[in-house]
N, C-alpha and C positions, 0 to 999 in steps of 0.2 A: 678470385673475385667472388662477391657472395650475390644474395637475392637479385635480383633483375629490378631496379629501377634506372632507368637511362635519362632522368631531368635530372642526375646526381652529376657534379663534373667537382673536380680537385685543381687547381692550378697551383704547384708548389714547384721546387727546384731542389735538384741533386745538389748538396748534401746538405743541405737546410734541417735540421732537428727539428725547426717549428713544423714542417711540411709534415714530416714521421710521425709528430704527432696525431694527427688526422688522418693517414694512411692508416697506421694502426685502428684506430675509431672505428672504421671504416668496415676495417676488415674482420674487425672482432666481434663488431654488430650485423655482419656479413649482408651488408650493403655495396653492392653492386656501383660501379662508378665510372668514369671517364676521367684519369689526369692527363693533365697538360702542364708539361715540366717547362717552364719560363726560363728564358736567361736575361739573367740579372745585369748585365752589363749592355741590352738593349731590350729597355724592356716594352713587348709586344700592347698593341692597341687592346686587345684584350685584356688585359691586366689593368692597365688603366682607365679602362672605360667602369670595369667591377669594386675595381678599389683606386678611384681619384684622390681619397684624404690623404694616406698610406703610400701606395702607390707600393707595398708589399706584399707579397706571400706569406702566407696560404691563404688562398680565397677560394671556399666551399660555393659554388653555385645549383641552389636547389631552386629546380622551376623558374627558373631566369631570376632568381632574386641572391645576391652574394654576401656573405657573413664574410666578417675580417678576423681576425686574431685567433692563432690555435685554438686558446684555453675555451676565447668564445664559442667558436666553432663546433667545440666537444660537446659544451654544455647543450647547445644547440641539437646535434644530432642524438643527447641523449634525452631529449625532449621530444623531438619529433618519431624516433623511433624507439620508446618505452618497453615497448615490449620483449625486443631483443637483449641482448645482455648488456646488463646492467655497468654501465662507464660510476657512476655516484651511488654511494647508498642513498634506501628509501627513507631510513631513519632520519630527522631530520638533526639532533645531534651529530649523528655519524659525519652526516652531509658536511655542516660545519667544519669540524676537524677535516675533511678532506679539502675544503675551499682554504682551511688556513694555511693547508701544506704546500698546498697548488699556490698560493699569493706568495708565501716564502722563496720558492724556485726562482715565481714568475718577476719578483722585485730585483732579483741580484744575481740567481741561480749561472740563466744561462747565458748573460753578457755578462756577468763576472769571468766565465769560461772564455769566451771573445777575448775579451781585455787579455786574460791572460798568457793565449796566444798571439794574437797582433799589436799589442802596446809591450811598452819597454821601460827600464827604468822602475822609477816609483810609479807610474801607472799599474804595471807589469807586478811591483811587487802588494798595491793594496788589491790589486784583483786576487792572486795567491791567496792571502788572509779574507777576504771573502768568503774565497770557495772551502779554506779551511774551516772557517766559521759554519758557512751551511754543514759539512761534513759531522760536526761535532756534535751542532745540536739535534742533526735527524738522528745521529747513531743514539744521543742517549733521550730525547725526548718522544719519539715517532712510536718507540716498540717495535720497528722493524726487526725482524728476526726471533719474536716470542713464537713458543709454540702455535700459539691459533693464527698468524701474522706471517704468513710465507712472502705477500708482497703486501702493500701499503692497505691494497683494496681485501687482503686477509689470505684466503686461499686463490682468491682470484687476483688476478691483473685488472688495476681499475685505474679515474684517470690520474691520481695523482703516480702512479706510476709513470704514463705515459708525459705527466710534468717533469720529471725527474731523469728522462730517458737519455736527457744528452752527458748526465753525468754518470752514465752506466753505459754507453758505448764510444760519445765523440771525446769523453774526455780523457780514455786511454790512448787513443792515436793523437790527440796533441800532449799529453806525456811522451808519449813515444818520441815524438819528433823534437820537441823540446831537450827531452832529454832531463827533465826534472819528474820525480815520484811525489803525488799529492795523494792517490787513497792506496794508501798504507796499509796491507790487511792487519797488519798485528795493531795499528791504532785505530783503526775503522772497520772491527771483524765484520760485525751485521751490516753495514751498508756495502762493505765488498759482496759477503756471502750472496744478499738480493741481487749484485748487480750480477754475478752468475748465475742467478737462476729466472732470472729476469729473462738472459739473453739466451737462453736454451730453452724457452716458451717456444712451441712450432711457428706459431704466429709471426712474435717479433724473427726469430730466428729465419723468416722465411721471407721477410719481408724492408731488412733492416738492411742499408750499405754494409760489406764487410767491413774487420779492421785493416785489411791490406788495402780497402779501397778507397779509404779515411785517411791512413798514410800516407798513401800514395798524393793525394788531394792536399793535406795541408803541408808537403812536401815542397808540392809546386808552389802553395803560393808563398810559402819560406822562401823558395827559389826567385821568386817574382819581386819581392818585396828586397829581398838583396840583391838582384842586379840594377848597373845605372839607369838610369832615364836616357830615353832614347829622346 
C-alpha cells in the first residue's frame, strides 16, 4: 500500500478485471486505500447505497463521495492526485490517442472476452471475431512494441494499459479452459510480447490474481454452468 490517506476506500470483487483496474491506479500512484471485496451474488447495503444506478463494482469512495466505472474512476484519481505518477499524458494530443484506445477496449474489449467464455453458439462465435478484430488493429495501428513504446503509455505503464489488462492476463486462463488459442504469438507478436512484459512489471505482477487462480475460477464456473438445476 502506498501514501497514507484513509477517506480512500475500493469496493471491487475477486476476479473482476474492472476492479484491477483501480487496484493497480492505486498502487501505482501509491495511494493508500481500504478495499472491500463484494460478493456479487448478495450484494451488501454498502454497495448499494454508493452505487444505486449500477448497482456495480468498482466503486472508489473518496471523502464519503463514490465514482462509478473503472475507466471513470482512473480518470478521476489522476486528477485528484496529479502529482504522482502520471496514469494519461500531459500532452493533449497524446491524451487523445490514449482516450481513443481506452473507448476501443472499453466498447467491445472486455464483454467481447465475457461473451466469449459464457455464451455459445453464434453468440460465442461473434465474440471470437471481436476479440480477433481488437487483436489486429492494436497490433498494427497502436505502435505497441516500437523501440520508444515498451507499453501503450511508452516506457511506462499508463492507463490505457490498465484498459487492456484483461486481455493480457484473464484472457489466457479462459483460453486455457476453453481450450481454444486467440493470441497467437506468431500472428500477434507485439501485443503478445507487451502482454509479457506487462505481467512482470513488480506492480502488476504483485498485485494481480494468478493464472492458476483464474483457472481455477473460470473452472468452476464451467462446472457450474454444466451441471442440472437443482
Amino acid at each position: 500500500m502506498g501514501e497514507e490517506d484513509s477517506s480512500v476506500k475500493l469496493i471491487g470483487a475477486w476476479p473482476s478485471p474492472y476492479s484491477y483496474r483501480v487496484i493497480l491506479a492505486l498502487e501505482l500512484k501509491g495511494i493508500k486505500y481500504e478495499y472491500i471485496n463484494e460478493n456479487l451474488h448478495n450484494k451488501s447495503e454498502t454497495l448499494l447505497k454508493y452505487n444505486p444506478v449500477h448497482k456495480k463494482i468498482p466503486v472508489l469512495v473518496h471523502g464519503g463521495k463514490p465514482i462509478s466505472e473503472s475507466m471513470i474512476i482512473l480518470e478521476y484519481i489522476e486528477e485528484m492526485w496529479p502529482e504522482k505518477y502520471s496514469l494519461l499524458p500531459k500532452d493533449p494530443y497524446e491524451k487523445s490517442i490514449a482516450r481513443f484506445w481506452i473507448r476501443l477496449i472499453e466498447e467491445k474489449g472486455t464483454s467481447s472476452l465475457f461473451n466469449f467464455f459464457y455464451k455459445s453458439g453464434e453468440e460465442h462465435e461473434i465474440a471470437k471475431k471481436e476479440l480477433l478484430e481488437i487483436l489486429k488493429t492494436t497490433e498494427k495501428h497502436s505502435g505497441i512494441g516500437d523501440a520508444d513504446k515498451k507499453f501503450f503509455g511508452g516506457e511506462n505503464i499508463n492507463a490505457v494499459d490498465l484498459a487492456f489488462s484483461s486481455l493480457a492476463v484473464w484472457l489466457g486462463a479462459v483460453e486455457e479452459v476453453l481450450g481454444v488459442k486467440i493470441l497467437e504469438a506468431n500472428e500477434f507478436p507485439r501485443f503478445h510480447e507487451w502482454t509479457g512484459r506487462f505481467k512482470q512489471v513488480p506492480v502488476i505482477k504483485d498485485n494481480f490474481p494468478s493464472f492458476d487462480e483464474l483457472v481455477g475460477f473460470f473452472k468452476g464456473v464451467k462446472e457450474q454452468m454444466a451441471a442440472p438445476p437443482k
